[in-house]
C-alpha positions in Angstrom: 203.9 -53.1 46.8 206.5 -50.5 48.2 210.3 -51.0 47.3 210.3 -51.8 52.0 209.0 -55.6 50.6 211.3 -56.3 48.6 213.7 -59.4 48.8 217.1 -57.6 50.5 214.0 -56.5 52.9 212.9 -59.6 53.5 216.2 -60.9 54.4 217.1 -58.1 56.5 214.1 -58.5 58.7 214.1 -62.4 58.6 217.9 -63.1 57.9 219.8 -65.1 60.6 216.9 -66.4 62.5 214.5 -67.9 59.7 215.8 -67.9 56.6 219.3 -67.3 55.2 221.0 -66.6 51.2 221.9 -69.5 49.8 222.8 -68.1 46.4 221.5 -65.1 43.7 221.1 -61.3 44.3 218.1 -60.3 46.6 219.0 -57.2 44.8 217.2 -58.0 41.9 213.9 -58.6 43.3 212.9 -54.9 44.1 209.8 -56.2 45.1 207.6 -59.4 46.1 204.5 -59.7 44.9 203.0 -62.8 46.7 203.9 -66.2 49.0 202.8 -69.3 47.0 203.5 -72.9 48.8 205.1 -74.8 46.1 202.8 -77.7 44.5 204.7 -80.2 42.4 201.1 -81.3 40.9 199.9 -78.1 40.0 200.9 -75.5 37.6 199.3 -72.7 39.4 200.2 -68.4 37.8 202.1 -66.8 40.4 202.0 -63.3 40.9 205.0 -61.3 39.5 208.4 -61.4 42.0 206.8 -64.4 43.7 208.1 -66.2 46.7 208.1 -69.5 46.5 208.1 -72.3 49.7 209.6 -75.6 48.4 208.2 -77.5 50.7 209.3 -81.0 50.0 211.7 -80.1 47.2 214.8 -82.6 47.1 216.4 -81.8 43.2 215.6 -77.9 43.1 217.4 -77.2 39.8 214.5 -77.9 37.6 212.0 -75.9 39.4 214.5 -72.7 39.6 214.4 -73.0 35.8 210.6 -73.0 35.6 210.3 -70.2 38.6 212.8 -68.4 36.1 210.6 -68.1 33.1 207.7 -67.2 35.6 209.3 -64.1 36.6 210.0 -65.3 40.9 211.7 -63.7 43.0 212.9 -66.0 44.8 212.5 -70.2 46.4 213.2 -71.3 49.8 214.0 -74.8 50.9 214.2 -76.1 53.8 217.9 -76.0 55.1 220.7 -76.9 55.1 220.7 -76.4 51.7 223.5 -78.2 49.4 224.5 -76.2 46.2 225.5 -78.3 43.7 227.2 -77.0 40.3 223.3 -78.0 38.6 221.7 -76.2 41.2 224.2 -72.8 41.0 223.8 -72.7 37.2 220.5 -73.0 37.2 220.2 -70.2 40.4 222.9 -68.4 38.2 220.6 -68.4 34.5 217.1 -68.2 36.0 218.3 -65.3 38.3 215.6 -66.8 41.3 217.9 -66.5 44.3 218.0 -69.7 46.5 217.3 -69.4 49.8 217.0 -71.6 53.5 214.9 -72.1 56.1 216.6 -72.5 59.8 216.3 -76.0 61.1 213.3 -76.0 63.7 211.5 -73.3 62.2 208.3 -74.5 60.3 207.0 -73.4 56.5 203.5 -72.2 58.9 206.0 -69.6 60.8 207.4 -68.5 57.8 204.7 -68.3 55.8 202.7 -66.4 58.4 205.7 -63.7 59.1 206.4 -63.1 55.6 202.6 -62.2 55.2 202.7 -60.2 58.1 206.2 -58.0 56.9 204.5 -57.9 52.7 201.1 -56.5 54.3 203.2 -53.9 56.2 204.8 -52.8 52.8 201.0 -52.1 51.7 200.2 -49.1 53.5 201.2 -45.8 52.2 205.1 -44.8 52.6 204.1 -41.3 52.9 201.9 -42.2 56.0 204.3 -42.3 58.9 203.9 -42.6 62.8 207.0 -40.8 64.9 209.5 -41.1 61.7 208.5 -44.5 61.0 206.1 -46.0 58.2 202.5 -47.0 59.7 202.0 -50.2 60.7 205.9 -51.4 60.0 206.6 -53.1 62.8 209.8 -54.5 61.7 211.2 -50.9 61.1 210.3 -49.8 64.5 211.5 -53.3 66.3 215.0 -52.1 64.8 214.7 -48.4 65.7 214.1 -49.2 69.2 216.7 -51.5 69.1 218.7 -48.6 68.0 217.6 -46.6 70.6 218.9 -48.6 73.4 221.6 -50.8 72.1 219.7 -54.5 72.8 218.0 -57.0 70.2 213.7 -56.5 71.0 210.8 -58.6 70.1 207.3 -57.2 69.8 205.0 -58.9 70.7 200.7 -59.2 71.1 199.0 -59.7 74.5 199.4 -63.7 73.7 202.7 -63.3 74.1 202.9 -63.9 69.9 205.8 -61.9 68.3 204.4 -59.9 66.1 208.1 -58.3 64.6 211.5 -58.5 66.2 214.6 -56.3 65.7 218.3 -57.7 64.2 221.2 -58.6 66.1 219.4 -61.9 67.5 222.3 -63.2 67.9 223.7 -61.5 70.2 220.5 -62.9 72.8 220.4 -66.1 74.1 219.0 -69.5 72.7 215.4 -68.9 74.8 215.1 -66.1 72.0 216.0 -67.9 69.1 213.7 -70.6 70.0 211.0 -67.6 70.5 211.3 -66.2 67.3 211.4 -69.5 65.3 208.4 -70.5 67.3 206.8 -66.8 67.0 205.9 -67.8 69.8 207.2 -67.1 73.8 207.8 -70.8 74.8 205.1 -72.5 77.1 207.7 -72.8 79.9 209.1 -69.2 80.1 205.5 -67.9 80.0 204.8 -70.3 82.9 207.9 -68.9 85.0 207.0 -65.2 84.3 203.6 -65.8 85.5 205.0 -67.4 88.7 207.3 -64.4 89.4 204.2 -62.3 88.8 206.3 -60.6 86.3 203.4 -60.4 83.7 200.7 -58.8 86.8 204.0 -56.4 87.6 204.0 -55.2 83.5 200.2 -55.2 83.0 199.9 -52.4 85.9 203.1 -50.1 85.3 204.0 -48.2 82.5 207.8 -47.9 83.3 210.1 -50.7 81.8 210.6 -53.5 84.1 213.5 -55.5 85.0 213.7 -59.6 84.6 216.6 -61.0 86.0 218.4 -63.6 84.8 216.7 -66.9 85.9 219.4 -69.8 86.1 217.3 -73.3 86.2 215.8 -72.5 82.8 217.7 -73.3 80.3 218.5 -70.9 77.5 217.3 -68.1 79.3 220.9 -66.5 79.9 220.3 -63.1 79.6 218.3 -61.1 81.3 215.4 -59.0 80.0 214.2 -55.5 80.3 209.8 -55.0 79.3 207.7 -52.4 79.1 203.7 -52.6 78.3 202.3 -51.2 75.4 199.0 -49.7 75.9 196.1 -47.3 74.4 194.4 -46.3 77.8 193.3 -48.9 79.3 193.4 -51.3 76.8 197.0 -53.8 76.9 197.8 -54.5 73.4 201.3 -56.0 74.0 204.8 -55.6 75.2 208.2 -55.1 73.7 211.0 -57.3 75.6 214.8 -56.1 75.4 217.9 -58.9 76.0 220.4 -57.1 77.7 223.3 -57.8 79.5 223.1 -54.6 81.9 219.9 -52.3 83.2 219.1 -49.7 81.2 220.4 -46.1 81.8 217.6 -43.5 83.1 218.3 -41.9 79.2 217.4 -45.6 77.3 214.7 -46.6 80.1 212.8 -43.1 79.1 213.5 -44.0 75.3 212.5 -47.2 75.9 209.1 -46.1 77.9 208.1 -43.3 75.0 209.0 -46.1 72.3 206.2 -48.1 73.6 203.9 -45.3 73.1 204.7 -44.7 69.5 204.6 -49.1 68.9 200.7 -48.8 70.3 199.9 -46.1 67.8 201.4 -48.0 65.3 199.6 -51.4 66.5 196.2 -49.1 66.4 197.1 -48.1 62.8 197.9 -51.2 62.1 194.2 -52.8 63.3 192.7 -49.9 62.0 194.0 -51.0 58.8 192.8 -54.6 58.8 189.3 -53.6 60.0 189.0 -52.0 56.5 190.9 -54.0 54.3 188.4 -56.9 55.4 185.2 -54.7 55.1 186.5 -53.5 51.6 186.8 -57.1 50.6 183.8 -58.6 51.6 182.4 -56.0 50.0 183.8 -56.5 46.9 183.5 -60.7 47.3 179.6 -60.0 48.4 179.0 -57.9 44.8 181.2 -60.3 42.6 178.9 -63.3 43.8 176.0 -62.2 44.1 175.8 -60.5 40.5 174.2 -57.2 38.9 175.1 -54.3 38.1 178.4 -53.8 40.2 180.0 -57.3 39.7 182.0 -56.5 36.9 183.9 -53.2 38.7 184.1 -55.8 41.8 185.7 -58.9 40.0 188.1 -56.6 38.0 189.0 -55.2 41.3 189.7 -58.7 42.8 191.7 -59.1 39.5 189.7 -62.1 38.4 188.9 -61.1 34.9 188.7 -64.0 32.2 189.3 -66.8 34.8 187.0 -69.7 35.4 186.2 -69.4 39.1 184.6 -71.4 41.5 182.8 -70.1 44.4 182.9 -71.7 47.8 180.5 -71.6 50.7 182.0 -72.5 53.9 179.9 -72.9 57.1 180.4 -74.0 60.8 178.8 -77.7 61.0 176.8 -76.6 64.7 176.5 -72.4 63.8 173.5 -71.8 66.7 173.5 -70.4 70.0 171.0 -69.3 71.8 172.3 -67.4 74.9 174.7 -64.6 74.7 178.1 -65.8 75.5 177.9 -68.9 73.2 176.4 -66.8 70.5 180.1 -64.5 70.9 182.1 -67.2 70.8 180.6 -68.1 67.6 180.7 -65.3 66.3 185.0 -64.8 67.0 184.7 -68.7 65.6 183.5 -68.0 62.3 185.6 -65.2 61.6 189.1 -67.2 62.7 187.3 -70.1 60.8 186.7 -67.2 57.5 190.6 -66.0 58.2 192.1 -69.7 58.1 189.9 -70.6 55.2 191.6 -66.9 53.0 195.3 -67.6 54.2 194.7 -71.2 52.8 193.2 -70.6 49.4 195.7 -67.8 49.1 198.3 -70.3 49.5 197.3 -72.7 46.6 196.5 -69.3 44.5 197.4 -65.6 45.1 193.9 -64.4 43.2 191.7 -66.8 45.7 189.5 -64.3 47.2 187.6 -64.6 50.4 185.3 -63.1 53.0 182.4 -64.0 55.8 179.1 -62.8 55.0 176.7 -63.2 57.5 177.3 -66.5 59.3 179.1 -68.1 55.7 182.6 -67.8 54.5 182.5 -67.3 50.9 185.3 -67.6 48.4 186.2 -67.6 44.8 188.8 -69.8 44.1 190.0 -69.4 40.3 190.1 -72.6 38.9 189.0 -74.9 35.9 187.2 -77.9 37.3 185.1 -78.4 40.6 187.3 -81.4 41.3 190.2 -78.9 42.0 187.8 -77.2 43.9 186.6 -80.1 45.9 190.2 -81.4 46.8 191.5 -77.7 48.3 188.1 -77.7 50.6 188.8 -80.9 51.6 192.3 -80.3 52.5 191.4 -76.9 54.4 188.5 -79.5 56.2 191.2 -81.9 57.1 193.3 -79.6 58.3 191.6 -77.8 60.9 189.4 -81.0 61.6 185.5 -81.5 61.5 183.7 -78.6 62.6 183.0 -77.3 58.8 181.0 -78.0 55.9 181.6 -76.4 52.3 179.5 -76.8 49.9 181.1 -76.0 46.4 179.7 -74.3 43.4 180.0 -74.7 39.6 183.0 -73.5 37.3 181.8 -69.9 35.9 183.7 -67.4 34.5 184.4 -63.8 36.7 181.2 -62.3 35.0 178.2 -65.1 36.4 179.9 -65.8 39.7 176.0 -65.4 41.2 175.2 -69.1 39.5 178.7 -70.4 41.2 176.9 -68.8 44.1 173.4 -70.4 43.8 174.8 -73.8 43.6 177.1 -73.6 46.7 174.4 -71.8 48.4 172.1 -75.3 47.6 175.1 -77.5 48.5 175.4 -75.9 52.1 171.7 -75.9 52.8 171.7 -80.0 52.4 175.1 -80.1 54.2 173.6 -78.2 57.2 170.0 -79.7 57.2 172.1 -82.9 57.8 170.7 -84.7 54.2 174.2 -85.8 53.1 176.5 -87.7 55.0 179.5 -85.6 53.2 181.4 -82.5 54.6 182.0 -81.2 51.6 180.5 -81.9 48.1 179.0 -80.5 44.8 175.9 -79.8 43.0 176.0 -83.1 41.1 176.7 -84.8 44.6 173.7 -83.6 45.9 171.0 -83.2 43.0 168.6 -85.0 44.8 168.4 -83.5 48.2 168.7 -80.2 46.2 165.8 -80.9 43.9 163.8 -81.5 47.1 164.8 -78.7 49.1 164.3 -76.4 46.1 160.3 -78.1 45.7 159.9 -77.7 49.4 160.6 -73.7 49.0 158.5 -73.3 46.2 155.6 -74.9 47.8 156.6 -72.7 51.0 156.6 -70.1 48.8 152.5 -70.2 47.5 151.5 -71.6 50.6 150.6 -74.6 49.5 148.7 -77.2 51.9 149.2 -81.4 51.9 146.2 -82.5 49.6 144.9 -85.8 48.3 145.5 -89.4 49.7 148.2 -88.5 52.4 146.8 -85.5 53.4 143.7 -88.0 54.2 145.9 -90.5 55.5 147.9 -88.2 58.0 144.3 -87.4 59.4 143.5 -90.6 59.6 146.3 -91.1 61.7 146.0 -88.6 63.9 142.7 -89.3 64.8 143.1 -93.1 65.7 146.6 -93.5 66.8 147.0 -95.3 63.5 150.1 -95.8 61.4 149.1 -96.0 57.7 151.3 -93.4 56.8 154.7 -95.2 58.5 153.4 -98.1 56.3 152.7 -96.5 53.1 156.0 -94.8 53.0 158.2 -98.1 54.5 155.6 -100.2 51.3 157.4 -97.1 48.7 160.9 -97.4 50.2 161.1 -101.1 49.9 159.7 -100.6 46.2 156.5 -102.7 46.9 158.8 -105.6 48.8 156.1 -106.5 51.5 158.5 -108.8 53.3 161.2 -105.9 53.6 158.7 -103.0 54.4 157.2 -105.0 57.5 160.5 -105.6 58.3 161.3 -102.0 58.7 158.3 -101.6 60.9 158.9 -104.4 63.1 155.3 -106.3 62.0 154.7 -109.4 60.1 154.2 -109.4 56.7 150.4 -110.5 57.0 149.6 -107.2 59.4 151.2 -105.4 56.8 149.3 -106.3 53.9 145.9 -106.1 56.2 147.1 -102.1 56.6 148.3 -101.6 53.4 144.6 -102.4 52.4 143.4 -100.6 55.0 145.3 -97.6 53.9 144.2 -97.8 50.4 140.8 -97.7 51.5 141.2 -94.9 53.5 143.5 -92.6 51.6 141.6 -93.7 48.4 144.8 -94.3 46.5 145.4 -97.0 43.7 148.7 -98.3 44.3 148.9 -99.9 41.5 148.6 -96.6 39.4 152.7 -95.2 38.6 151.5 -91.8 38.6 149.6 -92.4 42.1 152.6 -94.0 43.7 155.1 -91.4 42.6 152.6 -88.5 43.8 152.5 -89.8 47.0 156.3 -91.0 47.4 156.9 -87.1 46.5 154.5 -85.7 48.7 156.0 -87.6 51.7 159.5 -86.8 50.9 158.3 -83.0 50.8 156.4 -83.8 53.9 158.0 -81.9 56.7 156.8 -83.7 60.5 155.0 -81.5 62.4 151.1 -81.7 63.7 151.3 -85.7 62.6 154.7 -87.4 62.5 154.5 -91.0 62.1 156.2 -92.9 64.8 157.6 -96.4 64.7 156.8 -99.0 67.2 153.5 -97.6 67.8 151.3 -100.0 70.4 148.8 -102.6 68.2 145.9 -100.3 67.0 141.8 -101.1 65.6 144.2 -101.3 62.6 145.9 -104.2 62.8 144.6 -107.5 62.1 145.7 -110.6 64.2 148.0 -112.6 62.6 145.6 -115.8 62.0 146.8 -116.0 58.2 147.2 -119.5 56.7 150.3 -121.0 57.1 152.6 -120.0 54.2 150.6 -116.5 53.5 153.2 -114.2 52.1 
């Protein structure tokens, strides 16, 4: 990290609107070397300098101690805050300054904007766009600012603020509740689309003029726009409050500064197209093993920890004409983005990256119950369109048999075998074991032989249904009552074809060895040229029910 990201940074570019000093030097903190979400039931390694969200803390002295002897930078809680004398000494000995978040902003916004101003301090500080570092939006929100005297927001073409300047005070409470949202509120967006002010900016390149609109409230002052593009292509806007129009000098400044903030937004995607390629890359070599694992976990930093590798999926991943099969496409990836920032979150050395159409991560950790809980909480969170299947704890150096096992997990999530979202090897040996026998016999080419290879003919041929009652006669574990039950046929008919099928398959079912054979054969069994079907019409096969009275 560059000297830009650290903590007086952080507070400069955040200060007054999100987050505020409480207590301690920001000095000291030179630099920040990660955002970790607080867990009070988890004693998860922080990276060095961390910044720490309390979310939930209510007797912070304690865990400023801890975050002392791990080397933080720094703990927010949500404000106001209330310095007691415990609280001071122990901000005071463990030398973490204590800071606050504004009421109505939430720890989501903040985490998301302090990720967004740390990844700016990554790229190189001898690269430079127009005097300013590339891809630091939050120095050029402020040098434009500069440049013609008003607080500015940048913002994407979603009308998301993607940096904003200082001196937010001196705007009106529409843009305070903007920037704690990062977000333009629904109702402003709705009135500049009415006054066709957003049509207006899309089409001119000169800064345009937004008057101070009186039956909103909050919006006091008015606000001066201009469009940032690359050609053709509308990448954003910056928005000026002012109290005045600009002067021809600032309106020119203004206009050119949009210019250099597209370069910089360019840059700045540039950057994130390869940072992702660079680690997929490096998560694709690390789990799937051989001879360039080892370079690729040491460059993930996961050296001598017991990982666990994840396979995330989209529950319904097909589409078959083109638009649909985009949309999935942009879905995994937000899906694979979400699924990073989360494990992230719970630890800094989580790694993740889609491969294909899976999301895989390695989350360091020492049991697959730890495991289990995060994907389920990342599940629960965005709601049910994802499975995960989740592999076995391995060290850094045989991540490919973490791998294997989530790879197996997924495939039984996805075939629909197992009624969970998310589950492990163990949770799944069965359907695994199965799906593993069914490749292998793929695999040699193997045809159905024997008594239910003969039986499936059989069927075929006279519209019969041995087969339904062969495998309904295993299910119920030789329970005749039950089985004709599940076949809607009395007990009597069912022992007539259970004969019947004997004699035809020329199977002894009371031979173990015959009755497992056949039970695994129709469990490998997949439907295709002879499916059994229930509630077939009465065939030469079943025997009218004249039984004695009582026949069981």
């Amino acid at each position: 990290m560059s000297p830009r990201t650290g903590l007086a940074r952080v507070l400069e570019d955040l200060g007054t609107t999100l987050i505020d000093l409480v207590r301690g030097d920001p000095g000291r903190a030179a630099d920040i070397g990660g955002v970790v979400i607080h867990d009070p039931d988890d004693d998860q390694p922080l990276p060095p300098s961390a910044l720490v969200l309390g979310v939930g803390v209510r007797e912070p002295a304690k865990l400023l101690e801890r975050l002392g002897e791990q080397g933080a930078a720094a703990l927010v809680l949500r404000g106001p805050v209330t310095v007691s004398r415990g609280v001071a000494a122990a901000v005071d000995r463990s030398g973490v300054a204590l800071l606050g978040l504004a009421p109505g902003a939430s720890w989501t916004q903040l985490a998301a904007m302090l990720r967004s101003l740390l990844a700016e301090g990554e790229v190189d500080p001898s690269e430079t766009l127009g005097g300013v570092p590339a891809g630091d939006l939050f120095a050029l929100a402020n040098a434009v600012a500069s440049l013609i005297d008003a607080p500015v927001t940048i913002e994407d073409r979603s009308s998301r603020v993607l940096a904003f300047s200082g001196r937010q005070d001196e705007a009106d409470p529409s843009r305070v509740e903007t920037i704690l949202g990062r977000q333009v509120p629904a109702r402003y967006s709705q009135m500049l689309e009415e006054r066709g002010v957003f049509q207006h900016l899309y089409r001119s390149d000169q800064p345009v003029m937004i008057e101070r609109t009186l039956p909103y409230d909050g919006f006091v002052l008015p606000r001066v726009a201009v469009a940032v593009k690359a050609g053709d292509e509308f990448l954003g806007s910056i928005w000026a409050a002012v109290r005045e129009p600009l002067s021809p000098d600032a309106s020119r400044a203004f206009s050119d500064a949009a210019k250099l903030v597209a370069l910089h937004l360019m840059r700045q995607r540039a950057g994130a197209d390869v940072e992702r390629r660079l680690r997929a890359d490096l998560v694709s070599t690390a789990v799937e093993g051989g001879a360039g694992a080892a370079e690729a976990v040491r460059r993930l930093g996961l050296v001598g920890q017991s990982c666990v590798v994840l396979a995330l999926a989209l529950a319904h991943s097909h589409g078959g004409d083109p638009a649909t099969h985009a949309r999935l496409l942009a879905e995994r990836q937000q899906v694979a983005d979400a699924f990073a920032m989360h494990l992230t979150a719970v630890h800094p050395r989580a790694a993740a990256a889609l491969i294909s159409d899976v999301a895989y991560a390695i989350l360091p950790a020492e049991s697959e119950d730890r495991a289990m809980r995060i994907a389920e909480d990342f599940r629960n969170r965005i709601g049910d369109p994802v499975v995960v299947g989740v592999g076995q704890v391995a060290d850094g150096l045989s991540l490919s048999r973490s791998r294997a096992g989530a790879d197996l997990v997924l495939r039984v999530l996805r075939a629909g075998h197992s009624p969970r979202p998310v589950a492990r090897v163990a949770d799944v040996h069965s359907e695994g074991l199965l799906l593993e026998l069914s490749d292998l016999i793929a695999e040699r080419g193997d045809t159905l032989t024997g008594p239910v290879a003969r039986l499936i003919d059989y069927d075929r041929k006279h519209n019969a249904c041995l087969v339904e009652t062969l495998s309904a006669w295993l299910d119920a574990f030789g329970d005749v009552a039950a089985a004709a039950s599940a076949v809607y046929v009395h007990p009597n008919t069912f022992r007539y074809r259970l004969r019947r099928l004997s004699e035809v398959g020329q199977v002894d079912l009371t031979d173990p060895n015959a009755r497992f054979s056949a039970m695994l054969q129709l469990r490998l069994w997949r439907p295709g040229a002879a499916e059994p079907a229930r509630r077939r019409p009465p065939s030469t096969d079943a025997a009218p029910v004249t039984a004695r009275p009582g026949a069981r």
